[in-house]
C-alpha positions as CSV (number, residue, x, y, z in Angstrom):
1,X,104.1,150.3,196.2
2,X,101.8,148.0,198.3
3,X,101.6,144.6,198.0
4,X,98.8,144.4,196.0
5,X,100.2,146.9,193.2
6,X,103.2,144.2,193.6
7,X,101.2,141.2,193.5
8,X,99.8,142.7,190.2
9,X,102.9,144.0,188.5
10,X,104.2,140.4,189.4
11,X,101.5,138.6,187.7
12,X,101.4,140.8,184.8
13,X,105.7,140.6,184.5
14,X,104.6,136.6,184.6
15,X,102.1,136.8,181.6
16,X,104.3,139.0,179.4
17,X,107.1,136.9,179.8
18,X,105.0,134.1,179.6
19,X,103.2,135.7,176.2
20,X,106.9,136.5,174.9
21,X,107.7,132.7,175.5
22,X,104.7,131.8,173.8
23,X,105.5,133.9,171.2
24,X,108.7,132.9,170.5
25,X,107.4,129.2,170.3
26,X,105.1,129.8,167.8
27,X,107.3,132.1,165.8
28,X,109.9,129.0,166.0
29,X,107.5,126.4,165.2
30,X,106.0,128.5,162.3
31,X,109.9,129.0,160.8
32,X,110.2,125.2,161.2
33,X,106.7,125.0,159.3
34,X,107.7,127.5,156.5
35,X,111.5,126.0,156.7
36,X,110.1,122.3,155.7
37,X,107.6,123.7,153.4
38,X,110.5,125.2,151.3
39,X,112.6,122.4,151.5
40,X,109.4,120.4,150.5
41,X,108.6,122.8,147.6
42,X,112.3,122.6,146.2
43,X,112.1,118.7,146.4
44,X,109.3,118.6,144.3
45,X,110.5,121.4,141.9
46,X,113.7,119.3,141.4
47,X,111.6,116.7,141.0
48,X,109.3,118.4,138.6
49,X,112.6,119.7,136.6
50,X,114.0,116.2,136.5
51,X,110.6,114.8,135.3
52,X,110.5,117.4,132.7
53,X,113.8,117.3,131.2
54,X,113.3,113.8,130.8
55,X,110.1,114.0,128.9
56,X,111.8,116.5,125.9
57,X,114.8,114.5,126.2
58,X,112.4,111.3,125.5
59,X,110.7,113.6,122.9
60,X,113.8,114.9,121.2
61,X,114.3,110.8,120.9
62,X,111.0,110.3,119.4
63,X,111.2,112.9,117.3
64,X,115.0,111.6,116.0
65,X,113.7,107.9,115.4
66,X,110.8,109.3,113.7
67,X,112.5,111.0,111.3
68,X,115.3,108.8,110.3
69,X,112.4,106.0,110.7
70,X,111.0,108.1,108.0
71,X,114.1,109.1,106.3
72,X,114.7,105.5,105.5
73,X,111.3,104.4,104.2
74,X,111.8,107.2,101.7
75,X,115.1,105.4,100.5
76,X,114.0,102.6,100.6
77,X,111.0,103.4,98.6
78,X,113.5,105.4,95.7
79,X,115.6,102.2,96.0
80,X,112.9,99.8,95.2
81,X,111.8,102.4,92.5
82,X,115.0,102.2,91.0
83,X,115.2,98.6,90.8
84,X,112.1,97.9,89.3
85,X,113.3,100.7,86.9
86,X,116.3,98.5,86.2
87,X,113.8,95.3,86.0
88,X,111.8,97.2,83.4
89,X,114.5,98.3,81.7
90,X,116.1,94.7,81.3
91,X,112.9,93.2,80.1
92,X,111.9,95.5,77.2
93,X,115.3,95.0,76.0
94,X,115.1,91.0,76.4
95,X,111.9,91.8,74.5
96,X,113.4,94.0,71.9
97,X,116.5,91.1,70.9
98,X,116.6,90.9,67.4
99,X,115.3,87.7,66.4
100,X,117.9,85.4,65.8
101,X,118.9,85.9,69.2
102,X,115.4,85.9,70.7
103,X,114.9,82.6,68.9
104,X,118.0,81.2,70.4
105,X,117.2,82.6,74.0
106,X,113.9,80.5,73.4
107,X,115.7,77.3,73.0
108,X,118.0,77.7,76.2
109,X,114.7,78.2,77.8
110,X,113.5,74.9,76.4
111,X,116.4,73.5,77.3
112,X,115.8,74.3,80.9
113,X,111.6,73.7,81.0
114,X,111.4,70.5,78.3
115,X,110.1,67.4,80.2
116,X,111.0,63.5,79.3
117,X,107.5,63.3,77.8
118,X,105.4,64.0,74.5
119,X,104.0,67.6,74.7
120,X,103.1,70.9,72.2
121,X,104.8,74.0,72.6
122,X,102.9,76.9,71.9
123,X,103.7,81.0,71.2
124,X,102.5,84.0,70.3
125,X,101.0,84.4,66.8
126,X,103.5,87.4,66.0
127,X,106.8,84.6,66.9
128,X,104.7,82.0,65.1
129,X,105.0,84.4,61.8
130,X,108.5,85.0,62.6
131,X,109.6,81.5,63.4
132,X,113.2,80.8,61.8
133,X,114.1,78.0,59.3
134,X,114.8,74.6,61.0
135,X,113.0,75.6,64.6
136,X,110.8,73.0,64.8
137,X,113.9,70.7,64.2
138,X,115.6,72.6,66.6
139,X,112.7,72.3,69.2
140,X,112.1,68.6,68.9
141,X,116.1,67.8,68.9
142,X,116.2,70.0,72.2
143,X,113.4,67.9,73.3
144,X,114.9,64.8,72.6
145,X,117.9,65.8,74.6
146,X,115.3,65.6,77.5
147,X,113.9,62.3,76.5
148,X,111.1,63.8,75.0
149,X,109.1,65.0,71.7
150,X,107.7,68.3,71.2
151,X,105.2,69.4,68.2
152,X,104.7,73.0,67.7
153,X,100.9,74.1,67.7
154,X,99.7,76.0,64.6
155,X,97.6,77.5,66.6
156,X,99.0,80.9,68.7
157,X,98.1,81.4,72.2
158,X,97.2,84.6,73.0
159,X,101.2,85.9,75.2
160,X,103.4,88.5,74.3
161,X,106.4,86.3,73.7
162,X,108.3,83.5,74.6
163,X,106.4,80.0,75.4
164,X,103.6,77.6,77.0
165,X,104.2,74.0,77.2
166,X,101.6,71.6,77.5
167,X,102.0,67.9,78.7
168,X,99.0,65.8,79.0
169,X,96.7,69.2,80.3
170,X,99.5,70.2,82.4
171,X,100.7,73.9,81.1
172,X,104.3,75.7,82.3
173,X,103.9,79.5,81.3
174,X,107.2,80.2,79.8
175,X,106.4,83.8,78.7
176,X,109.1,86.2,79.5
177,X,107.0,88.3,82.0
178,X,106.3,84.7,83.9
179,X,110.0,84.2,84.1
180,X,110.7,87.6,84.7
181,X,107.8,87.9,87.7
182,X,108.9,84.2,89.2
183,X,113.0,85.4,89.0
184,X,111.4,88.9,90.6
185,X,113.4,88.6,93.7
186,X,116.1,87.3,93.0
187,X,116.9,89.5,89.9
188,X,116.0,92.6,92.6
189,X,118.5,91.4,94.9
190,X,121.0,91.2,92.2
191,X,120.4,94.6,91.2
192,X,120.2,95.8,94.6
193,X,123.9,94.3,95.1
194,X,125.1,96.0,92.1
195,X,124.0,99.1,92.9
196,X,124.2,100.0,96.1
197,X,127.1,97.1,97.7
């Protein structure tokens, strides 16, 4: 070989190992590259997962609290239907009392409403009809108890049952469905304690 061909074969050996070196550099730096782009793609698959199972966990809790939010609105509701039931129920029987002790139910009412003044008491014109012997004695002895007098109007006011007294223009509904509407809560609370404590 002459030194040319050895000059050449020397500078070709150079660049081929010089190539391979290259080579292998970018073969390394591109399995570093792919290396950190998995790594990088699992990270934010984990991530993805985690993010994921927390939104259908926080869904399967939405969903939960939804329905027993709506579960109990529905009890609630046939609670609240079944104490007006038992509201309703009491007062058509309170209205239904035979009439002596309707009558006597009246005067404990007086008892309680009857002011230390002169007034009228007025009712219905059915009760007027059906007004027992000696209840205007009764009435004005009740509302002497009070330090009052009471005269029972001849004229009927136009209520279901029970009573309105009137003192100087001033009128307190004593109707049964008054007291029943202003004992509303109370009696529902009663009720509810019966039955469902």
């Amino acid at each position: 070989m002459t030194g040319l061909e050895k000059m050449k074969s020397q500078i070709l050996d150079e660049a081929r190992n010089a190539a391979g070196e290259k080579l292998k550099a970018a073969q390394a730096e591109a399995d570093r590259i792919l290396a950190e782009a998995k790594a990088e793609a699992e990270k934010c698959k984990s991530s993805y997962s985690q993010k994921s199972e927390r939104a259908v966990a926080s869904y399967k809790e939405r969903v939960a609290s939804s329905n027993d939010l709506q579960r109990r609105t529905r009890l609630l509701a046939a609670k609240q239907e079944l104490i007006a039931d038992v509201l309703d129920r009491a007062y058509r029987s309170v209205e239904s009392m035979k009439k002596d002790e309707y009558f006597n139910m009246l005067l404990k009412m007086l008892e309680k409403y009857a002011e230390p003044q002169e007034g009228e008491i007025f009712f219905s014109p059915a009760d007027l009809t059906k007004l027992p012997e000696g209840f205007a004695g009764k009435v004005e002895e009740t509302a002497k108890k009070k330090g009052g007098s009471l005269k029972i109007s001849k004229k009927g006011r136009n209520i279901e049952n029970g009573f309105i007294l009137a003192y100087g223009g001033i009128e307190e509904n004593c109707t049964l469905r008054a007291m029943f509407d202003a004992k509303r809560d109370e009696l529902s609370d009663k009720v509810h304690r019966i039955l469902f404590s």
